[in-house]
C-alpha positions in Angstrom: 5.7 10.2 -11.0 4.8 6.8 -11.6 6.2 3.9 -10.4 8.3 2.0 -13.0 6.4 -0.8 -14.6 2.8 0.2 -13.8 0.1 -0.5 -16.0 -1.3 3.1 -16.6 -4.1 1.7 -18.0 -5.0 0.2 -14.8 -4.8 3.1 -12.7 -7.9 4.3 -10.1 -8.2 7.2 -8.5 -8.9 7.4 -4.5 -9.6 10.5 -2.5 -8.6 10.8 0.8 -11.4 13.1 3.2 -11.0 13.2 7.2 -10.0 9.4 8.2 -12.2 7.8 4.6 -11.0 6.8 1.5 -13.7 7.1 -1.4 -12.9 5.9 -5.2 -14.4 8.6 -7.7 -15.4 6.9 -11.3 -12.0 7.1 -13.6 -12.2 9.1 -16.8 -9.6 9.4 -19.4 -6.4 7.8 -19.0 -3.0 8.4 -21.0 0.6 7.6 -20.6 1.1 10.5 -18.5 -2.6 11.1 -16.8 -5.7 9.8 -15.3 -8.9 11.7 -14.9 -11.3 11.9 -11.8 -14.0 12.3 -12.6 -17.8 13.2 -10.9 -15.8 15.3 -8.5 -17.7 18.5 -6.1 -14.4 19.5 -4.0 -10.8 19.3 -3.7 -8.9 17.2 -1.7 -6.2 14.6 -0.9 -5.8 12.3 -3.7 -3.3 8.8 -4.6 -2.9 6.8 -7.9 -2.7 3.1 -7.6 -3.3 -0.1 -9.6 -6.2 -1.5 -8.3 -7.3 -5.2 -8.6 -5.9 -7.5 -5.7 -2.3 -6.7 -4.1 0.1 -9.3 -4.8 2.0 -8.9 -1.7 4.3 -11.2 0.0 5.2 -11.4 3.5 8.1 -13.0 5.6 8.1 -13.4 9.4 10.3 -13.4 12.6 10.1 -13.7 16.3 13.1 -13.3 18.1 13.6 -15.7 20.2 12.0 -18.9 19.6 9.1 -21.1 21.5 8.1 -20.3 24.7 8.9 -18.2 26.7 8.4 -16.5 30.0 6.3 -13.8 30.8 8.3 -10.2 30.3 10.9 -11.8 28.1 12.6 -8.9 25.6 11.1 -10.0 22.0 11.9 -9.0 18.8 9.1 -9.2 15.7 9.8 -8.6 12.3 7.6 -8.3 9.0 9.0 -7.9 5.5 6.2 -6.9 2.9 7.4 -7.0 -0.7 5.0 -6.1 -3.7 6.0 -7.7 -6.4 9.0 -8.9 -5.1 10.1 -5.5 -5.0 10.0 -2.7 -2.9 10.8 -4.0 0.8 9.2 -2.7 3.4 10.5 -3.8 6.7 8.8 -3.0 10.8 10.6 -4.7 13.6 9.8 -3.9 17.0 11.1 -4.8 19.8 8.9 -5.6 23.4 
C-alpha cells in the first residue's frame, strides 16, 4: 500500500541486508508496481520517493536558559513530511 499522494512514478527501490541499505537500478513502474531489478538474492526491501526529503522540524526544551547541573529536562522534536504525518520523540532527562 502506498501512501496517498505519491508520485509512483518517482518511486526507488532500497534493499535492506545486515545493518546496509543498497538501491538496486528501478525497472518498470505502474500505478500499482515498481520493479527491482539486477537482483541475486532476496531480502528486506522499502518503497520510497526518492529526491531530497522535504521535512520540517519544530523544537522544545523544557525549561528554558540555564540551568543547573542534574536539572529534570524535557526535549521534544516534531518531524512532519510534507506537513503531514507527525512524528513526535520527547524525552525526558
Amino acid at each position: 500500500m502506498s501512501t496517498p499522494g505519491a508520485d509512483t512514478n518517482a518511486l526507488v527501490v532500497g534493499r535492506f541486508v545486515s545493518t546496509a541499505w543498497t538501491y538496486p537500478a528501478v525497472g518498470t513502474r505502474t500505478p500499482t508496481s515498481t520493479q527491482a531489478t539486477g537482483l541475486s538474492a532476496f531480502g528486506d526491501f522499502q518503497l520510497g520517493e526518492g529526491g531530497a526529503p522535504k521535512v520540517g522540524l519544530q523544537k522544545d526544551v523544557t525549561p528554558l536558559g540555564d540551568q543547573e547541573p542534574g536539572t529534570e529536562m524535557t526535549y521534544t522534536v516534531d518531524v512532519h513530511e510534507h506537513g503531514q504525518y507527525p512524528c513526535t520523540e520527547s524525552r525526558d532527562h
